[in-house]
C-alpha positions as CSV (number, residue, x, y, z in Angstrom):
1,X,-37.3,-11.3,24.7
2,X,-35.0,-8.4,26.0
3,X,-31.0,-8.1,24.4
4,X,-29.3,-5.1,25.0
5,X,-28.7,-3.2,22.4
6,X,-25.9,-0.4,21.9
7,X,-25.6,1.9,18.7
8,X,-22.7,2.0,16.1
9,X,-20.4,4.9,17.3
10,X,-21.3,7.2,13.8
11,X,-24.4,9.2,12.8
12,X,-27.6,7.7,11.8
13,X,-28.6,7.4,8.6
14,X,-31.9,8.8,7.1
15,X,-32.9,5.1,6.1
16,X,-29.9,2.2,6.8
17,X,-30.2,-0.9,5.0
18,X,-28.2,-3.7,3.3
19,X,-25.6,-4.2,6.0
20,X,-23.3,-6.7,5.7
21,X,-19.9,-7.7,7.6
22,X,-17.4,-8.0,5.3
23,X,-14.5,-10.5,6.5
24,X,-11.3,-9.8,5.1
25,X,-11.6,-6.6,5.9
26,X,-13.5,-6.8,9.5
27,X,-16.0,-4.0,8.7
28,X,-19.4,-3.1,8.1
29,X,-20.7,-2.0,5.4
30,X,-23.8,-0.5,5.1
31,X,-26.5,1.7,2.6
32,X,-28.4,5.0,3.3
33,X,-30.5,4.7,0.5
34,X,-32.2,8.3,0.6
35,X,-29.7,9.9,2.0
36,X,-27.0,8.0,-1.2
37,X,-24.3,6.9,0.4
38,X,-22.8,4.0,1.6
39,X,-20.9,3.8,4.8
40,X,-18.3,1.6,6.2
41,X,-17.3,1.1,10.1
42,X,-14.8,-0.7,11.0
43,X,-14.4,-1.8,15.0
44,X,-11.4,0.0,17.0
45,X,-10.6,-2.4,20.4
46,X,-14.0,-2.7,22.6
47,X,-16.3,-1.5,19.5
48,X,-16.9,2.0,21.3
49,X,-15.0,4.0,18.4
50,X,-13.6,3.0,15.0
51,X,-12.8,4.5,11.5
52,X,-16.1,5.4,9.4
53,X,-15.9,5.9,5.9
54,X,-19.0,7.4,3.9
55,X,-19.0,7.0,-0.2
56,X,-21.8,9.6,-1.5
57,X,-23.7,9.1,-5.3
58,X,-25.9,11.0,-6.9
59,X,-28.5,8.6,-7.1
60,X,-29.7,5.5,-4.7
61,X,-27.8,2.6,-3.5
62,X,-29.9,0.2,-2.6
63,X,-28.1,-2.7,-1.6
64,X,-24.3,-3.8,-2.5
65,X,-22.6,-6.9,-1.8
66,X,-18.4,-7.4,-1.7
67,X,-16.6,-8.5,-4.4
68,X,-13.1,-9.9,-4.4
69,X,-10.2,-7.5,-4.5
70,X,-12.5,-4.8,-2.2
71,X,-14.8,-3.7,-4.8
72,X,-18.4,-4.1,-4.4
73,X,-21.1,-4.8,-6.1
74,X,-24.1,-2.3,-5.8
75,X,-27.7,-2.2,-7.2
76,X,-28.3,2.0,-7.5
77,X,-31.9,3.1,-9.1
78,X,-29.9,3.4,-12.2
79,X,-28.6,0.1,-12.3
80,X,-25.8,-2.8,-11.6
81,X,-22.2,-0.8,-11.4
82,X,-19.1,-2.0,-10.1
83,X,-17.8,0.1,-7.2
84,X,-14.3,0.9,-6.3
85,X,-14.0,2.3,-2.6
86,X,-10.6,3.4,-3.0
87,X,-10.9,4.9,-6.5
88,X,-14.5,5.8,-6.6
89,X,-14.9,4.2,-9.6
90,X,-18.2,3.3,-10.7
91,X,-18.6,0.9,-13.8
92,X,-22.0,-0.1,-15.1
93,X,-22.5,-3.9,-15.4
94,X,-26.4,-3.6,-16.2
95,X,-29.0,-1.1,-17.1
96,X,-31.9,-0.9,-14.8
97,X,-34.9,-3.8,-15.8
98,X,-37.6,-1.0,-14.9
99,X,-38.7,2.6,-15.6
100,X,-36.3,4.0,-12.9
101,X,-38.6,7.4,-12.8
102,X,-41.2,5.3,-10.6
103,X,-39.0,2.1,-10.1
104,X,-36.0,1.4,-8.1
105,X,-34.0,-1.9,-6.9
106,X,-34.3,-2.6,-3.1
107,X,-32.6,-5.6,-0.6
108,X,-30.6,-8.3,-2.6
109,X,-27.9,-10.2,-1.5
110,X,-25.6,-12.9,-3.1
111,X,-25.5,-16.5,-3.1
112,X,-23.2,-19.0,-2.4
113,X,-22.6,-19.3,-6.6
114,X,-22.0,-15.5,-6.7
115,X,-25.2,-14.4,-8.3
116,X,-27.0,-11.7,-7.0
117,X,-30.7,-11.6,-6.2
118,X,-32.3,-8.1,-6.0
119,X,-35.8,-7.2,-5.7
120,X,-37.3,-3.5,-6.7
121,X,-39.7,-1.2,-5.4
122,X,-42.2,-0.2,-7.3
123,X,-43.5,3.8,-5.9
124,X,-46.6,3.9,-7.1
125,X,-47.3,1.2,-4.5
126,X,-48.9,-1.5,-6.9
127,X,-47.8,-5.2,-7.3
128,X,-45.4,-4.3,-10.2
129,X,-42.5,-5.0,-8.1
130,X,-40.1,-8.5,-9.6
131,X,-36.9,-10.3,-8.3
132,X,-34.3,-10.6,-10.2
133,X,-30.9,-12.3,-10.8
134,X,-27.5,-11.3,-11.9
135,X,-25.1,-14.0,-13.1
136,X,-22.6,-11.8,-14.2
137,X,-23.7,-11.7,-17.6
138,X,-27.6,-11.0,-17.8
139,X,-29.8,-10.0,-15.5
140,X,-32.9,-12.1,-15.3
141,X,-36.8,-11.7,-14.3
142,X,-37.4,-14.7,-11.7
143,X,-40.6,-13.6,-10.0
144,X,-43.4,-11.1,-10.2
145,X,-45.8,-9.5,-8.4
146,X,-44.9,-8.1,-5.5
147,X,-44.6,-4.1,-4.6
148,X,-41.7,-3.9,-1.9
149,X,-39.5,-6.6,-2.4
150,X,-37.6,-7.1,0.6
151,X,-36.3,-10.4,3.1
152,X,-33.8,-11.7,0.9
153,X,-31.9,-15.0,2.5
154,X,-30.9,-18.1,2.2
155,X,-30.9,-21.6,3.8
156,X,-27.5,-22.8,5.3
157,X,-27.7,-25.5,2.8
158,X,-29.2,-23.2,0.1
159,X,-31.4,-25.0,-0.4
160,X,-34.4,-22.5,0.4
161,X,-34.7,-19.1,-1.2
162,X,-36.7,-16.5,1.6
163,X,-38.1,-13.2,-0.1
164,X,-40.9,-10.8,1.0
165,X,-43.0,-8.3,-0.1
166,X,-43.1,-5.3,2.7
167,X,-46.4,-4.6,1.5
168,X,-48.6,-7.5,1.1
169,X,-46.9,-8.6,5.0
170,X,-46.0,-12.0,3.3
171,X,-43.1,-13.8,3.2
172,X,-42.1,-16.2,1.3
173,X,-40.0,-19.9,0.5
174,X,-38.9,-21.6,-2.3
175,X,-37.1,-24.3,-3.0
176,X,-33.6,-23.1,-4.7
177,X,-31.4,-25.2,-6.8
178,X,-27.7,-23.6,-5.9
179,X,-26.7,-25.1,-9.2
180,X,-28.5,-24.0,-12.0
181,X,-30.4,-20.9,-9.9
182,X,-33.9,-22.2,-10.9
183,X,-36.7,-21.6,-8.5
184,X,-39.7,-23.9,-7.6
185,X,-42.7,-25.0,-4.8
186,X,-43.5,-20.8,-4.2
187,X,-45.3,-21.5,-0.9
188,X,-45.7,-18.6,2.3
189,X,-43.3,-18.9,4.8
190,X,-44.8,-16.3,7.1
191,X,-48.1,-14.4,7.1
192,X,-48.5,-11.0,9.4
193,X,-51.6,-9.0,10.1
194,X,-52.2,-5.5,8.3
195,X,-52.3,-2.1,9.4
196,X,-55.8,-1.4,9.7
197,X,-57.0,2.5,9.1
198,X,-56.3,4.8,11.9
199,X,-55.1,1.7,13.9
200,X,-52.2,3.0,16.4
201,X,-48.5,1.6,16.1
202,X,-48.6,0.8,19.7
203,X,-50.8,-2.5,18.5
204,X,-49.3,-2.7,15.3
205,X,-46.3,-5.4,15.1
206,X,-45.2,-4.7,11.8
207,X,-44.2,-5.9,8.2
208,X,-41.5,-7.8,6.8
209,X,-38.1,-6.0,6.1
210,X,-34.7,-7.1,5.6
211,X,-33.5,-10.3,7.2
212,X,-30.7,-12.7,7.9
213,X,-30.1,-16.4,8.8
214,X,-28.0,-17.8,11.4
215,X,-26.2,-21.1,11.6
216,X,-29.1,-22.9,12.8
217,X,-31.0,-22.1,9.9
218,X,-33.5,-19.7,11.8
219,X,-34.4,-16.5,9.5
220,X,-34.3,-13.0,11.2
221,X,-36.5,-11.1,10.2
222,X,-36.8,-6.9,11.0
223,X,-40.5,-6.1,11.5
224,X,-40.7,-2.4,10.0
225,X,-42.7,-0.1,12.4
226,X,-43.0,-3.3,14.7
227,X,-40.1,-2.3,17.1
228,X,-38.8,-5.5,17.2
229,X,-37.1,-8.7,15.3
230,X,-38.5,-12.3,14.7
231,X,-36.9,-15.1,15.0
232,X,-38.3,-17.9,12.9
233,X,-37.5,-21.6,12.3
234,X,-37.6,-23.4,9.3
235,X,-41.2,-24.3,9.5
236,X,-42.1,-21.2,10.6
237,X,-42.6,-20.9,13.8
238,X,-41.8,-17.9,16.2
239,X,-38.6,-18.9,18.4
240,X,-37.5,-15.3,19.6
241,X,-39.7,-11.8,19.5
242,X,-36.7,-9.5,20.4
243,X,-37.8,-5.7,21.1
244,X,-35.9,-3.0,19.8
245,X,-34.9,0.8,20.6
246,X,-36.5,2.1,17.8
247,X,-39.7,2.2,16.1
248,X,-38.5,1.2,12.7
249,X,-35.4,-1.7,12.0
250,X,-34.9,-2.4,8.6
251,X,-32.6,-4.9,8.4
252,X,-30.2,-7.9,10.5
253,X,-27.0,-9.0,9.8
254,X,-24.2,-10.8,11.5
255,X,-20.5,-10.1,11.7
256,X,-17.6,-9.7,14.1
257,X,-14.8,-12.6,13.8
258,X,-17.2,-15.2,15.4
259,X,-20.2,-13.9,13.4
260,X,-22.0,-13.5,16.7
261,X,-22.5,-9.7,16.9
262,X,-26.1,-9.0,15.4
263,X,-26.4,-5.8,13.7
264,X,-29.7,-4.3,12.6
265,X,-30.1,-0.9,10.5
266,X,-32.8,0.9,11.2
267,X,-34.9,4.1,9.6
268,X,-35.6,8.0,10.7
269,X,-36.8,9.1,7.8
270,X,-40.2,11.2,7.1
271,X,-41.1,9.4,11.1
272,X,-43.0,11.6,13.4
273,X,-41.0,14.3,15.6
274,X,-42.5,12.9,18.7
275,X,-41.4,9.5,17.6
276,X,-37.7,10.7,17.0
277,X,-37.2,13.2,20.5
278,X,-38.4,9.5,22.2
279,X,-36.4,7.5,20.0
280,X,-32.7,8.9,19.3
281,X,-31.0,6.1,18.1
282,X,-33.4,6.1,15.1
283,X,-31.7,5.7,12.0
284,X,-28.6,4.4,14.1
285,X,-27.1,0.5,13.4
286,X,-27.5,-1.2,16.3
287,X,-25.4,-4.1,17.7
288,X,-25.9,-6.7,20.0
289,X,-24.6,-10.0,20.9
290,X,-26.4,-13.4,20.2
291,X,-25.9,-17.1,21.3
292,X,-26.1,-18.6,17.3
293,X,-23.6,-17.2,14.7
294,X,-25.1,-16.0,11.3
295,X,-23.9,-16.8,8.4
296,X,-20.9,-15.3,6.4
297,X,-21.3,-13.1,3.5
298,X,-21.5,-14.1,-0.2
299,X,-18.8,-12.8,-2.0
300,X,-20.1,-11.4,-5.9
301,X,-18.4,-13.2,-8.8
302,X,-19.3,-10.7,-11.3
């Protein structure tokens, strides 16, 4: 399936991810996880321009959700903080679960009770990777065993938890009890072929990044190095294979004040010369508009 895509009117980012639309303020916000810094666009009239805002760290932010009173809540490699955009104010909520010299948190997102659920990537590349979840008060280990955690999303209902592992080109359901946060039935939701040695990304279709769910309770999903997006219903089954711009999307979202604009943040960074002279919105969030509406944004309680 062909949409036309268009890019967000600032400068890529080395590797864009964690985007989310943030309502009350009708903005994007965005990380650049190697490049630390988080971004913010919001729209001026016909989405060809706008004000960008860029918030730079000295270590990672690897995802960040909103909070109420337009703070956000951001997972860096050094752990949960607090973040003030208009101070810049950062204030530490949790230490880091991991060794954060070969360990770092990755995609998380919030759910409808305020918790956050954040995976980690573990460098070494070795399933030592975990999921957790912040209440507020602790942070918690809920599963093991993976080595890119990634694909965080839930159900409209919430009554299914989605979560990947990049690496292992699995994702995965459970069933989620909203109420008490408890996870059960671990069962795979999606299963894609390897990357075989010397095997050229021309017939390679990808593995599982960040994703999103729409209204209908289909789950987006960005297939890294795949050049495209998945659309997937509930059982599983392919209902759109969108193809992209660029080599390498790392992540859907929707927003805009019908929640009908998707945006996907994509990746430039350490890809092939060649690949970026043919490609030049790598690294760039791309926007498009869909028939279904996504699903708005959990707000953080912590």
């Amino acid at each position: 399936m062909s949409l036309a895509f268009t890019a967000v009117p600032v400068p890529p980012s080395l590797l864009g991810e964690s985007p989310f639309w943030h309502p009350d303020e009708a903005a994007l916000y965005w990380c650049d996880i190697p490049g630390k810094q988080i971004n913010r666009w919001q729209p001026g009239v016909g989405w060809a321009s706008g004000e960008h805002q860029q918030w730079a760290f000295d270590t990672e932010p690897c995802c960040c959700a909103p909070m109420p009173g337009g703070r956000l809540l951001v997972a860096f490699r050094d752990g949960l903080f607090r973040f003030d955009p208009t101070t810049g104010d950062r204030e530490r909520l949790a230490d880091p679960p991991y060794n954060a010299k070969q360990e770092r948190f990755n995609d998380g997102k919030c759910d409808p009770q305020g918790r956050l659920w954040v995976g980690t990537l573990f460098e070494p590349r070795t399933p030592e990777a975990a999921l957790y979840c912040f209440s507020g008060r602790k942070l918690d280990r809920m599963v093991s065993g993976a080595t890119v955690a990634n694909g965080l999303a839930f159900s409209p209902d919430a009554r299914t938890l989605y979560w990947s592992d990049t690496s292992t080109h699995c994702i995965w359901a459970f069933d989620f009890d909203v109420v008490d946060g408890s996870l059960s039935r671990q069962r795979v939701f999606a299963q894609f072929a390897t990357k075989q040695p010397d095997q050229d990304l021309a017939t390679y279709r990808g593995r599982p990044d960040g994703a999103a769910v729409d209204a209908e309770g289909a789950y987006w999903c960005a297939l890294f190095e795949g050049q495209r997006l998945l659309r997937l219903a509930p059982d599983g089954r392919v209902l759109q294979d969108v193809s992209l711009p660029v080599r390498c999307p790392t992540m859907p979202c929707f927003g805009g004040p019908d929640l009908r604009t998707l945006f996907v943040t994509t990746s430039r960074e350490k890809r092939p010369v060649a690949e970026l002279a043919a490609q030049p919105l790598a690294g760039c969030v791309l926007m498009t508009r869909v028939d279904v509406p996504g699903l708005p944004v959990n707000f953080a309680k912590a």
